[in-house]
C-alpha positions in Angstrom: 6.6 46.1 26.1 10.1 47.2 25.5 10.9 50.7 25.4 13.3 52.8 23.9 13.5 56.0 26.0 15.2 59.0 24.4 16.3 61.7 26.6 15.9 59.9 29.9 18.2 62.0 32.6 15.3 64.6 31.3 13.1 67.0 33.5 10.1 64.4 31.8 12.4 61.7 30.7 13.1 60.9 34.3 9.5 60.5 35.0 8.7 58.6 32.1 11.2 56.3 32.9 10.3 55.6 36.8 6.6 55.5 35.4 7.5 53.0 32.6 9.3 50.5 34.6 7.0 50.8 37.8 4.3 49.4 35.0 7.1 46.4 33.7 8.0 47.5 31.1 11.5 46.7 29.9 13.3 49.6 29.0 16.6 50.7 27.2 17.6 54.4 28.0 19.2 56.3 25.0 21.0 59.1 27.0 24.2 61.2 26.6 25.8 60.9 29.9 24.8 58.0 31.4 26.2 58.3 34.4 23.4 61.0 34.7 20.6 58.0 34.6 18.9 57.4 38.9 17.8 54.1 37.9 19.5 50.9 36.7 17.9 49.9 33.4 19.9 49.0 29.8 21.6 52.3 28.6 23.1 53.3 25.5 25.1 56.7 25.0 23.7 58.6 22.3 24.4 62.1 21.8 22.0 63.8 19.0 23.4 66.7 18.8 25.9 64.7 16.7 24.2 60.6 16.4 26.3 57.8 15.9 23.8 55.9 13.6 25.2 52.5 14.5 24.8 53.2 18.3 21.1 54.6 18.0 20.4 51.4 16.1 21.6 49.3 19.5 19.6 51.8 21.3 16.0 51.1 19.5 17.5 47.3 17.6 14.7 45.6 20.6 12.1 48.6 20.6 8.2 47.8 20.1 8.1 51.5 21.0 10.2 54.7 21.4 9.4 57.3 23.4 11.4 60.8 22.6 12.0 63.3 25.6 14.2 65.0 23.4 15.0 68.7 23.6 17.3 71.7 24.2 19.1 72.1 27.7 19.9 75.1 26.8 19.7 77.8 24.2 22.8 76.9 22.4 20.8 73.7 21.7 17.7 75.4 20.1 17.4 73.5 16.8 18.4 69.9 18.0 14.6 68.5 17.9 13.8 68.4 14.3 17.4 67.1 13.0 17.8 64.4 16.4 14.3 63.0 15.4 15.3 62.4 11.7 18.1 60.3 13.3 15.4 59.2 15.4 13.0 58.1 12.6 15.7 56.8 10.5 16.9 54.2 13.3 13.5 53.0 13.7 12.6 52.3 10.3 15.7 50.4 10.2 14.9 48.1 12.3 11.3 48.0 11.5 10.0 49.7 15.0 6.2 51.6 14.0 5.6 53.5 17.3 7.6 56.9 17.9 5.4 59.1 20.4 7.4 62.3 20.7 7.0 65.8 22.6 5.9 68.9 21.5 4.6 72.0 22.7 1.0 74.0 22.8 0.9 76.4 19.7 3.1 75.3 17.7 0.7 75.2 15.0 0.9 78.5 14.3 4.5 78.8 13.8 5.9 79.2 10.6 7.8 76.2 8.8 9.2 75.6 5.4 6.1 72.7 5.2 3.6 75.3 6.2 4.3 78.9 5.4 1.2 80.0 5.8 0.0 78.9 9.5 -3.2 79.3 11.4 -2.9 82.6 13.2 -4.9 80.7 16.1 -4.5 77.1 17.2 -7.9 75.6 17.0 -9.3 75.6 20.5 -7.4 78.4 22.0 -8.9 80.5 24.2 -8.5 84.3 24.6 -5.7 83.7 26.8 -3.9 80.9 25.1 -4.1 82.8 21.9 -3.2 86.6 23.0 -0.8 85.7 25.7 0.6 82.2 26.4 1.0 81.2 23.1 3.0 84.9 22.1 5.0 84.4 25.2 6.0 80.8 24.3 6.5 81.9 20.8 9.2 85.1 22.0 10.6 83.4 24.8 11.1 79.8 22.9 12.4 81.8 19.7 14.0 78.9 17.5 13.0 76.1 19.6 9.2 76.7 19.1 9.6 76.2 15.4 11.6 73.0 16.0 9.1 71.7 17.4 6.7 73.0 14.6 8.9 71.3 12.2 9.9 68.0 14.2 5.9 67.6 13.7 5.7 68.2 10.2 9.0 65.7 9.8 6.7 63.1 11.5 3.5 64.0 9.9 5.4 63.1 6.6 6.6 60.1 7.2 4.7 56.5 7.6 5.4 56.2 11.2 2.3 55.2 13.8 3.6 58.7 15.5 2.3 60.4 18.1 3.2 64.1 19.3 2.2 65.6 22.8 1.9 69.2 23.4 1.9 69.9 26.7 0.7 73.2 28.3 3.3 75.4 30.9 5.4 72.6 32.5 5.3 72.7 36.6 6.4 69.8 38.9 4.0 68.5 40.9 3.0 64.5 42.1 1.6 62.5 39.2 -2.5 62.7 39.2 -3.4 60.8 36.4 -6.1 63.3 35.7 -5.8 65.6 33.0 -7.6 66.9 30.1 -6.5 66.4 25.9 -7.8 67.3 22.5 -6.9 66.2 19.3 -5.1 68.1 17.0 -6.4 71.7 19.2 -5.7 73.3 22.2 -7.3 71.9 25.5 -9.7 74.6 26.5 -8.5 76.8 29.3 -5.8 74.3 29.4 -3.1 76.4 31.4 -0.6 73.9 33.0 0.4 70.7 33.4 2.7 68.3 35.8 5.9 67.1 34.0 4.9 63.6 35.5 1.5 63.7 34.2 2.6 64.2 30.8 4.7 60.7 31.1 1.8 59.5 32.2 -0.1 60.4 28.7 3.4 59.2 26.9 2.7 55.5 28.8 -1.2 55.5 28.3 -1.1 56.3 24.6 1.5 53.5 23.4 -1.2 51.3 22.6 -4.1 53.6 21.6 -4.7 53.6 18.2 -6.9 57.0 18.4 -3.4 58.7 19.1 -1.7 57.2 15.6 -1.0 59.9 13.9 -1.7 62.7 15.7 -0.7 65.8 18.0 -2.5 65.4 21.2 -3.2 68.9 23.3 -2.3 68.0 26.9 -3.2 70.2 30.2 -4.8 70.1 33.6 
């Protein structure tokens, strides 16, 4: 399959790509710096803070896929999810690319978003923790971001795309297991943490699983 990996020099990007091209995949990284990128693969330099629409078309023209590592580096990028995957999404239709798997974050269907002003005070499947102290914490410490994310997946949800969005529990670094828990559209039970190269792992096994079309997927150890 060829890939389209968005965000690649990432903290998960990196992994996705080492995972996706240990499998044979081809791959084209869409990056901002590429001098940033450890492996040698076809890059194109695409900032979306500020997208060059012709240059994110080269970087997804070949896609049957594209994976999207996209986020913040650092607060002064807090609102670049939502508006770099409308460029994103716009690309792809253009050149007739269905597959966009995306990340996301636990809880963030309870933030507030234009689309949904009225949220769930509790993400379906949180437990006492989750819901009274990891997903508060994520919510004050995350700020703006956590509702990009919140609206990144309404953006998808209303579109026609065969989308998927992962919402990975607290992010650690450890080896890649390949054993992990998920739940649709919910929180994982007691789902607490989760290996950055683990949750390439999910991005790689779910390209071609139709049960993750359309849907956020609850991702944690």
């Amino acid at each position: 399959m060829h890939l389209t990996i968005v965000g690649a020099t990432g903290r998960v990007g990196r992994h996705v790509l080492d995972q996706a091209l240990d499998a044979g995949h081809t791959v084209t990284a869409a990056v901002r710096t590429p001098a940033n990128l450890h492996r040698d693969v076809d890059t194109v330099a695409v900032d979306l803070t500020d997208p060059d629409p012709g240059e994110l078309t080269r970087a997804v023209i070949k896609a049957d896929a594209v994976i999207s590592c996209l986020g913040p580096r650092d607060k002064r990028e807090y609102g670049i999810v939502t508006p770099g995957t409308e460029a994103i999404v716009t690309a792809v239709r253009g050149v007739g690319c269905r597959r966009v798997l995306a990340i996301s974050g636990a809880g963030v269907s309870t933030a507030r978003t234009p689309d949904r002003p009225n949220p769930p005070k509790r993400e379906p499947g949180a437990g006492w923790y989750n819901q009274y102290f990891a997903t508060p914490l994520a919510r004050r410490a995350l700020g703006r971001n956590f509702v990009d994310c919140a609206m990144m997946e309404d953006l998808l949800r209303a579109g026609d795309l065969d989308w998927s969005c992962v919402r990975p529990t607290y992010l650690v670094d450890r080896p890649v297991t390949g054993t992990y828990r998920t739940a649709v559209e919910r929180n994982v039970r007691r789902g607490l943490r989760i290996g950055r190269p683990d949750v390439a792992h999910f991005l790689l096994r779910a390209l071609d699983d139709p049960a993750t079309f359309r849907k956020a997927i609850g991702l944690a150890y």
